[in-house]
DRENTORKOL-3810 file (N, C-alpha, C; in nm, 4 decimals):
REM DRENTORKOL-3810
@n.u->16.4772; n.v->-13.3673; n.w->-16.2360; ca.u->16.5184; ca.v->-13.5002; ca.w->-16.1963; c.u->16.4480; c.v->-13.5385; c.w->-16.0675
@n.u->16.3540; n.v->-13.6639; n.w->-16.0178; ca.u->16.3610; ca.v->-13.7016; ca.w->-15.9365; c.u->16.3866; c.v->-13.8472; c.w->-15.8846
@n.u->16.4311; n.v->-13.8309; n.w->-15.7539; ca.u->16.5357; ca.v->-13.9762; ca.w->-15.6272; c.u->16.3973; c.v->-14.0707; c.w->-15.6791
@n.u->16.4768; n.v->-14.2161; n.w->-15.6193; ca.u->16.3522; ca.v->-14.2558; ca.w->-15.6427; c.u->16.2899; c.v->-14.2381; c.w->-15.5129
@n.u->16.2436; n.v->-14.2322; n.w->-15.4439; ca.u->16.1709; ca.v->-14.1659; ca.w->-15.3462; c.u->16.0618; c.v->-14.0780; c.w->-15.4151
@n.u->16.0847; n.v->-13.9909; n.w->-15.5190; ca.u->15.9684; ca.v->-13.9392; ca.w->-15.5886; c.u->16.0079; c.v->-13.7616; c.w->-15.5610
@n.u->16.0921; n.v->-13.7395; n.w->-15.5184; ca.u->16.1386; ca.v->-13.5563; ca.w->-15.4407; c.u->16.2670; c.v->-13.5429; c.w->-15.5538
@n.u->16.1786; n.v->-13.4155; n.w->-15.5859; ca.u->16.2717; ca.v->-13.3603; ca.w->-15.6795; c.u->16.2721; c.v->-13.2137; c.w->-15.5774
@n.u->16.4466; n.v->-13.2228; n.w->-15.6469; ca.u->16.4945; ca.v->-13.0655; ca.w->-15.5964; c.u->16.4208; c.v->-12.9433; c.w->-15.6188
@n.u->16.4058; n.v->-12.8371; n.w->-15.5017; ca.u->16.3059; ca.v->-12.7645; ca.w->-15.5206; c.u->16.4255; c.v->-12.6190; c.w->-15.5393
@n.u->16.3369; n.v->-12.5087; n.w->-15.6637; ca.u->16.4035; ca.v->-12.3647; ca.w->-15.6794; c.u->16.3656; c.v->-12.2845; c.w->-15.5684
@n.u->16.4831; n.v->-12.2159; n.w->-15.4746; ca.u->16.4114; ca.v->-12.0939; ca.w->-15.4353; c.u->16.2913; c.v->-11.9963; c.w->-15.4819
@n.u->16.3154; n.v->-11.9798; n.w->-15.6433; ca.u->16.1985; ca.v->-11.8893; ca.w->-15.7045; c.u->16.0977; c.v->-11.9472; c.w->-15.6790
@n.u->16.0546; n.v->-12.0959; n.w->-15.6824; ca.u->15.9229; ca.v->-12.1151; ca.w->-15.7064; c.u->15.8743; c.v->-12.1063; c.w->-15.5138
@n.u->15.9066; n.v->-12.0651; n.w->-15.4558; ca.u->15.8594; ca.v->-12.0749; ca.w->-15.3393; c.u->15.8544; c.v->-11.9186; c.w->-15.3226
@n.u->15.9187; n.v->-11.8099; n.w->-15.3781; ca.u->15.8865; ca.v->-11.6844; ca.w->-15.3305; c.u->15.7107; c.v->-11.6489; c.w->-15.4749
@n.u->15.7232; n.v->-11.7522; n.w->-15.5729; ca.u->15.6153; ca.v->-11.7265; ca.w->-15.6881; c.u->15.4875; c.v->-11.7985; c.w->-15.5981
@n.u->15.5472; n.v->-11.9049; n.w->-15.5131; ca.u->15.4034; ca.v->-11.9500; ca.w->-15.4670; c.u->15.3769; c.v->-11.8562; c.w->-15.3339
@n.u->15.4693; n.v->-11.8529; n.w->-15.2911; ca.u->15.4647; ca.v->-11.7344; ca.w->-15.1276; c.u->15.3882; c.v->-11.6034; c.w->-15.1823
@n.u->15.3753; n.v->-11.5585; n.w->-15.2862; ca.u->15.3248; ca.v->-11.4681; ca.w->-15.3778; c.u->15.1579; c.v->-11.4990; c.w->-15.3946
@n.u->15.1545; n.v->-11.5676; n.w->-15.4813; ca.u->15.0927; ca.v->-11.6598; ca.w->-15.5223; c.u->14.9478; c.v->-11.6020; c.w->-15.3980
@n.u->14.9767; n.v->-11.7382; n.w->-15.3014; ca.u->14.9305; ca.v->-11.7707; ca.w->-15.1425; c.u->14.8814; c.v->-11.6423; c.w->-15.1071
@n.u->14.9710; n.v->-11.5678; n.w->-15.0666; ca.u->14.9209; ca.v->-11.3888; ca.w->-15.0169; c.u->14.8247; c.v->-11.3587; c.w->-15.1079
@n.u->14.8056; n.v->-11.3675; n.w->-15.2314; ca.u->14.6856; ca.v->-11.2785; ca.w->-15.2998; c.u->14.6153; c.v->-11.3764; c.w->-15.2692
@n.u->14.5641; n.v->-11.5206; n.w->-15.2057; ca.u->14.4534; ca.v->-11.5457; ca.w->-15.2261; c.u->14.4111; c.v->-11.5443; c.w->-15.1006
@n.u->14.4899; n.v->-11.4288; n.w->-15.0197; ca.u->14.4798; ca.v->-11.4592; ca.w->-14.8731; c.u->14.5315; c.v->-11.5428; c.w->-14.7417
@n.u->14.5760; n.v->-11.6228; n.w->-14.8345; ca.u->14.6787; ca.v->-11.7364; ca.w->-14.7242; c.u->14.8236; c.v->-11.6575; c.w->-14.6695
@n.u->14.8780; n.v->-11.6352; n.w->-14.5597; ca.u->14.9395; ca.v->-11.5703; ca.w->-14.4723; c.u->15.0744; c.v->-11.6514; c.w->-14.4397
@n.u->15.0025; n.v->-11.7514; n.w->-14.3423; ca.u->15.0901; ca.v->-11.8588; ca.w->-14.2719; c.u->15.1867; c.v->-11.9199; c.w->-14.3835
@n.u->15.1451; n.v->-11.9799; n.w->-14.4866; ca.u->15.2389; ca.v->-12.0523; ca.w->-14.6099; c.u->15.3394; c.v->-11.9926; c.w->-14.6209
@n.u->15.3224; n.v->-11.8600; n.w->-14.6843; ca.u->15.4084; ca.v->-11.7969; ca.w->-14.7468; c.u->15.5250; c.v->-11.7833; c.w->-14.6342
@n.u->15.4610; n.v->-11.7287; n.w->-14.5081; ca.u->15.5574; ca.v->-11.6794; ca.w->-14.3757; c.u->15.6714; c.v->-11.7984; c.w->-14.3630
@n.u->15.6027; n.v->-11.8814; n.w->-14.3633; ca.u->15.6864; ca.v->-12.0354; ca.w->-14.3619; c.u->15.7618; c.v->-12.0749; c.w->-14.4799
@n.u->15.7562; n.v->-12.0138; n.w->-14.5781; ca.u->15.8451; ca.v->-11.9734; ca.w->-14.6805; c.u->15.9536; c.v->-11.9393; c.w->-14.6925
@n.u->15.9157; n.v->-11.8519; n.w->-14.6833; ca.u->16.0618; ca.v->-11.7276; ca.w->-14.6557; c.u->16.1491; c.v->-11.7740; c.w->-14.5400
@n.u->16.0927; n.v->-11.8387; n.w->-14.3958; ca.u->16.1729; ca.v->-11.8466; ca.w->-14.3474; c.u->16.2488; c.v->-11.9922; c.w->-14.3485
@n.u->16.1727; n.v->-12.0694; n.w->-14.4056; ca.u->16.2548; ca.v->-12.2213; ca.w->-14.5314; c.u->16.3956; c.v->-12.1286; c.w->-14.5777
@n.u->16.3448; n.v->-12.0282; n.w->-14.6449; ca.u->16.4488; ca.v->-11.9447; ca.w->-14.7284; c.u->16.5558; c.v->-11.9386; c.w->-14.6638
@n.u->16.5147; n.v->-11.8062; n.w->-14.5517; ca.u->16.6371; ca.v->-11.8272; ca.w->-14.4648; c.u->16.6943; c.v->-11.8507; c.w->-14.3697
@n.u->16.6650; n.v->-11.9648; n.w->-14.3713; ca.u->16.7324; ca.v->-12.0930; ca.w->-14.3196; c.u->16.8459; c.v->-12.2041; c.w->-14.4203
@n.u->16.7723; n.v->-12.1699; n.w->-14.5737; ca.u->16.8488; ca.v->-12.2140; ca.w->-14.6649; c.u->16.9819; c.v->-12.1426; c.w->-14.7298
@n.u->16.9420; n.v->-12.0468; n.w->-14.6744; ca.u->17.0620; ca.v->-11.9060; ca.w->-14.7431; c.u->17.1863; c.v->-11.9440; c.w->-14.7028
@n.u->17.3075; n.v->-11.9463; n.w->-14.8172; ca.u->17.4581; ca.v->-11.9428; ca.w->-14.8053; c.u->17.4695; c.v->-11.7965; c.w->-14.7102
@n.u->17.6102; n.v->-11.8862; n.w->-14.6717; ca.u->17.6759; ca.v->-11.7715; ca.w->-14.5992; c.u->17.7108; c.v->-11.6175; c.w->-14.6993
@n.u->17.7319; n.v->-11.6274; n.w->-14.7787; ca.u->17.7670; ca.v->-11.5250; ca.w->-14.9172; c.u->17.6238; c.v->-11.4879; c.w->-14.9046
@n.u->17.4951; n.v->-11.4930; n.w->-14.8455; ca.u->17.4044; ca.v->-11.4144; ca.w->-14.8838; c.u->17.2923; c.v->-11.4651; c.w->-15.0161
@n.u->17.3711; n.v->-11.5763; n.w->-15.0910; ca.u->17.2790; ca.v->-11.6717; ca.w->-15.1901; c.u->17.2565; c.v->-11.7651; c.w->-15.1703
@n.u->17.1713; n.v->-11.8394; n.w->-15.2731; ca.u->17.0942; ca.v->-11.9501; ca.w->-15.2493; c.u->17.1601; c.v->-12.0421; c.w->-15.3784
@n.u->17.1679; n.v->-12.1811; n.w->-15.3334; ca.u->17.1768; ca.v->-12.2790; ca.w->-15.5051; c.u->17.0416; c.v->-12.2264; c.w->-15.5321
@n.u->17.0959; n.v->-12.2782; n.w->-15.6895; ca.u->16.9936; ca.v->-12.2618; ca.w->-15.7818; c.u->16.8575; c.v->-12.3315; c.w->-15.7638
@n.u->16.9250; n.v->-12.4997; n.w->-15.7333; ca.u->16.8549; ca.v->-12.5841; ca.w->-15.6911; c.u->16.9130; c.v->-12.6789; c.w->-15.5718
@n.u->16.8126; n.v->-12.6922; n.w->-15.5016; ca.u->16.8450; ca.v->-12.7702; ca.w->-15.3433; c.u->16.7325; c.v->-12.8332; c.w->-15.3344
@n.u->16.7800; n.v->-12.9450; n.w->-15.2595; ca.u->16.7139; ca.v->-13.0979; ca.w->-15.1955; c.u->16.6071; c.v->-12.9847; c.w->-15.0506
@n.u->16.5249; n.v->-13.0509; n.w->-15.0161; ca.u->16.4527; ca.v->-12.9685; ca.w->-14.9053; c.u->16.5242; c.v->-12.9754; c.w->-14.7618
@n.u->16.6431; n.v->-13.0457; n.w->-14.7856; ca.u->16.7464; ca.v->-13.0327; ca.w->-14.7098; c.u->16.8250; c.v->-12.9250; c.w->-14.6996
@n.u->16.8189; n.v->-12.8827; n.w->-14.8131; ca.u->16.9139; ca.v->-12.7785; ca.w->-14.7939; c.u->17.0195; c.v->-12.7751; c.w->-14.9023
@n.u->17.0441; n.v->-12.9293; n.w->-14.8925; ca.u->17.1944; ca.v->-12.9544; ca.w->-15.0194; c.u->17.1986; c.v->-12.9071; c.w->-15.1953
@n.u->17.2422; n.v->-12.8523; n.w->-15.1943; ca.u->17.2664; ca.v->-12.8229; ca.w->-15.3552; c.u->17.2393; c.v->-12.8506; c.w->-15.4041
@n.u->17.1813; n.v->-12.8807; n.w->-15.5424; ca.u->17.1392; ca.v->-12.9670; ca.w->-15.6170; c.u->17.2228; c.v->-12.9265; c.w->-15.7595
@n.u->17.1989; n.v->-12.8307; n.w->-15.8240; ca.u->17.3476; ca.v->-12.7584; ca.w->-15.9308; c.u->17.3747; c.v->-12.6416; c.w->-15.8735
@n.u->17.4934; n.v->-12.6128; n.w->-15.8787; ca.u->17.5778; ca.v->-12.4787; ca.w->-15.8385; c.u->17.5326; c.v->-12.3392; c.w->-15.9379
@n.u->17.4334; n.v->-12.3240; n.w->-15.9676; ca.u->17.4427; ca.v->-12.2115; ca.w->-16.1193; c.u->17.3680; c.v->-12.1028; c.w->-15.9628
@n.u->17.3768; n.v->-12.0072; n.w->-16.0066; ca.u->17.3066; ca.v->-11.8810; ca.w->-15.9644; c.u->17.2299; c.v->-11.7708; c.w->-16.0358
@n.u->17.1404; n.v->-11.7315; n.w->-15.9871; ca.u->17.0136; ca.v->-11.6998; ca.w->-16.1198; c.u->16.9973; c.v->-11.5733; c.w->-16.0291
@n.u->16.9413; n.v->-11.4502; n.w->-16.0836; ca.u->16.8737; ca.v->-11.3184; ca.w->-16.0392; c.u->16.7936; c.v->-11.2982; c.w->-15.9884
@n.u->16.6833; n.v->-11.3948; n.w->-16.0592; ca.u->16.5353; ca.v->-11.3760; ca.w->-16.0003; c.u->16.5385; c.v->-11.4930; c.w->-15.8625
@n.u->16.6331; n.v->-11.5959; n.w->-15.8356; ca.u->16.6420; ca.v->-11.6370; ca.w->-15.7532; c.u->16.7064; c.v->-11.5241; c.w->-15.5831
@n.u->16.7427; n.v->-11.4286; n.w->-15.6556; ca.u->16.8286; ca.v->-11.3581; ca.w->-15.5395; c.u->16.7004; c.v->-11.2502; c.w->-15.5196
@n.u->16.6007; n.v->-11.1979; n.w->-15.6344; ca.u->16.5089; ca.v->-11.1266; ca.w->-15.6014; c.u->16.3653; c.v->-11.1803; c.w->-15.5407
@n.u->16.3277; n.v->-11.2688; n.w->-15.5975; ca.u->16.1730; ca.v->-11.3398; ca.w->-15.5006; c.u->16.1932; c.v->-11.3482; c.w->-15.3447
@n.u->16.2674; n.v->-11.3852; n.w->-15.2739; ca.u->16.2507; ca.v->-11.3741; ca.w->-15.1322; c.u->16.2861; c.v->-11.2473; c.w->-15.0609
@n.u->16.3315; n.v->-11.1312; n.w->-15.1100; ca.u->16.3361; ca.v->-11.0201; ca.w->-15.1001; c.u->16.1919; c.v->-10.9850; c.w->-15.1149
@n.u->16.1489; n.v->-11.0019; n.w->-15.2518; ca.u->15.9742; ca.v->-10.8949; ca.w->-15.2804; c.u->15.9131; c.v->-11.0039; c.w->-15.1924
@n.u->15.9020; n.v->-11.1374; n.w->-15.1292; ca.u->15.8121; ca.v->-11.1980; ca.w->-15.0716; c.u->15.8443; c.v->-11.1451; c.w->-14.9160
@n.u->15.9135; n.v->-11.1201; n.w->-14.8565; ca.u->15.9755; ca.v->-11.0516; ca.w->-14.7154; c.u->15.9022; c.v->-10.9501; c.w->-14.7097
@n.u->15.8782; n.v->-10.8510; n.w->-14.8340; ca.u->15.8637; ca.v->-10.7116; ca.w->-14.8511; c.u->15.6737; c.v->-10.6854; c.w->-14.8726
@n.u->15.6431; n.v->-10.7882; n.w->-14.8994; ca.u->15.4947; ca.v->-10.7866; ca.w->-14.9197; c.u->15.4253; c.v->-10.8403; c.w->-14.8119
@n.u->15.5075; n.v->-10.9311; n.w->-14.7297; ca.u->15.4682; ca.v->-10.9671; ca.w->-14.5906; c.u->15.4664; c.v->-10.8664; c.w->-14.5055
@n.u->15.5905; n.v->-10.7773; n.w->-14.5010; ca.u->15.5964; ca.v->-10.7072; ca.w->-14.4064; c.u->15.4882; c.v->-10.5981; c.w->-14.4119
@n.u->15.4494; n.v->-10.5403; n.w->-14.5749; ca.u->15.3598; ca.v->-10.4356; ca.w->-14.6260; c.u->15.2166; c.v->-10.4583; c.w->-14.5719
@n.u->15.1935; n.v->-10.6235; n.w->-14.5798; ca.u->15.0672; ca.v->-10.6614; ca.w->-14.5066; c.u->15.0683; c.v->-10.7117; c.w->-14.4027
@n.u->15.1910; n.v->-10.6520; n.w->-14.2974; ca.u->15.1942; ca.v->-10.6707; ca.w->-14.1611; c.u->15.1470; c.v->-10.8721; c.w->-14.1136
@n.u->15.2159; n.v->-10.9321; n.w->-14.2107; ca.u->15.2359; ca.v->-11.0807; ca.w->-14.1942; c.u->15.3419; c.v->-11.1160; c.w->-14.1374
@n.u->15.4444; n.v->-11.0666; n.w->-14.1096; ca.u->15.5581; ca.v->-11.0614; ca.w->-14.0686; c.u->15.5855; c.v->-11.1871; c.w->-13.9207
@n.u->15.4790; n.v->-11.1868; n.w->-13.8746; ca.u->15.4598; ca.v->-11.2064; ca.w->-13.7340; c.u->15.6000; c.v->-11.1685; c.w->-13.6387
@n.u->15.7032; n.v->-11.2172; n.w->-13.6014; ca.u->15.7950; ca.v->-11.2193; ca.w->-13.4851; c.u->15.9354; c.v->-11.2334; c.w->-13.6084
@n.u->15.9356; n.v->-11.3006; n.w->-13.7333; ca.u->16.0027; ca.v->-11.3191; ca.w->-13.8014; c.u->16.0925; c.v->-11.1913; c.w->-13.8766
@n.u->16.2229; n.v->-11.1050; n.w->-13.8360; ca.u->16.2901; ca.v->-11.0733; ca.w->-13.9275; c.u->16.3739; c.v->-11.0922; c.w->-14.0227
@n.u->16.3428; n.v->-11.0762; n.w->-14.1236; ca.u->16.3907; ca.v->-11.1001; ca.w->-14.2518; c.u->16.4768; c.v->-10.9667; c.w->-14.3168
@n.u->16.5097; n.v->-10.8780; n.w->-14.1753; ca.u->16.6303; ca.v->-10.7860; ca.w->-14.2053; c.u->16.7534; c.v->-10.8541; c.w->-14.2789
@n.u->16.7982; n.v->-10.9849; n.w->-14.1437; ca.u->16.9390; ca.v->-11.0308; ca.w->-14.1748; c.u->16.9493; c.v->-11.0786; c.w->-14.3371
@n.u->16.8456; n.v->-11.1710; n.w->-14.3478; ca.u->16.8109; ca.v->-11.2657; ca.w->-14.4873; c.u->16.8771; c.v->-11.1138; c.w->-14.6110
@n.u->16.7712; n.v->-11.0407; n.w->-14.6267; ca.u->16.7913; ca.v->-10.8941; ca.w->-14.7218; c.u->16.9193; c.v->-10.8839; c.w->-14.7214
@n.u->16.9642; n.v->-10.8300; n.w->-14.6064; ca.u->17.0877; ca.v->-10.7391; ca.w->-14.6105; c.u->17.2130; c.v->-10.8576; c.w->-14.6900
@n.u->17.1701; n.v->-10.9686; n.w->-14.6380; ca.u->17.2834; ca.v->-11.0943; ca.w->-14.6225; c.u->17.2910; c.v->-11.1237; c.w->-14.8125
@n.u->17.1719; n.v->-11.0897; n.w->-14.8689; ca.u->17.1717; ca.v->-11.1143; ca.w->-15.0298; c.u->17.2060; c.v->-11.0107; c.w->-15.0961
@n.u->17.2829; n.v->-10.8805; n.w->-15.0400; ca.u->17.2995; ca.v->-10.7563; ca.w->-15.0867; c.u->17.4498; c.v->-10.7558; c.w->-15.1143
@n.u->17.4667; n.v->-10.8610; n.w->-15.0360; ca.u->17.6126; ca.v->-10.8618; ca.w->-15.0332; c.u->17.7058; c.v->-10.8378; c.w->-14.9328
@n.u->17.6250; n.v->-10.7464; n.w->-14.8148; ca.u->17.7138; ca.v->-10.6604; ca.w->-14.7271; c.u->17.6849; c.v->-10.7582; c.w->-14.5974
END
């Protein structure tokens, strides 16, 4: 669906598939700025809507798997290629684990 404005609600997944994505073709900065979109977007419970406005707001309430796993493996491939810069993405992890 998109406002008329032309902005349609964006998935967490597709930003840890493009944060993915970005890193293999060498791009660094994107992805970093990704993840931390992410979490910044993260519920207090540690999840994400399914779908959200780039605001932040909800867009449907459903909750998906691979949405709770892409910003985990995108955190984890940053950190592997020391992209990380100043950014921890401890709290984000732990906070989607549940605990």
């Amino acid at each position: 669906m998109t406002t008329t404005a032309g902005i349609s609600p964006r998935m967490d997944e597709g930003y840890g598939q493009h944060g993915d994505g970005l890193l293999a073709a060498g791009n660094t900065e994107t992805p970093l700025r990704a993840l931390i979109y992410l979490a910044v977007s993260q519920h207090e419970d540690g999840g994400f809507s399914q779908n959200f406005w780039i605001d932040g707001e909800s867009y449907w309430r459903g909750i998906q798997l691979d949405e709770v796993a892409f910003p985990i493996l995108l955190a984890w491939r940053l950190l592997r290629e020391g992209n990380l810069g100043s950014f921890d993405p401890y709290p984000m992890v732990m906070g989607r684990q549940g605990t």
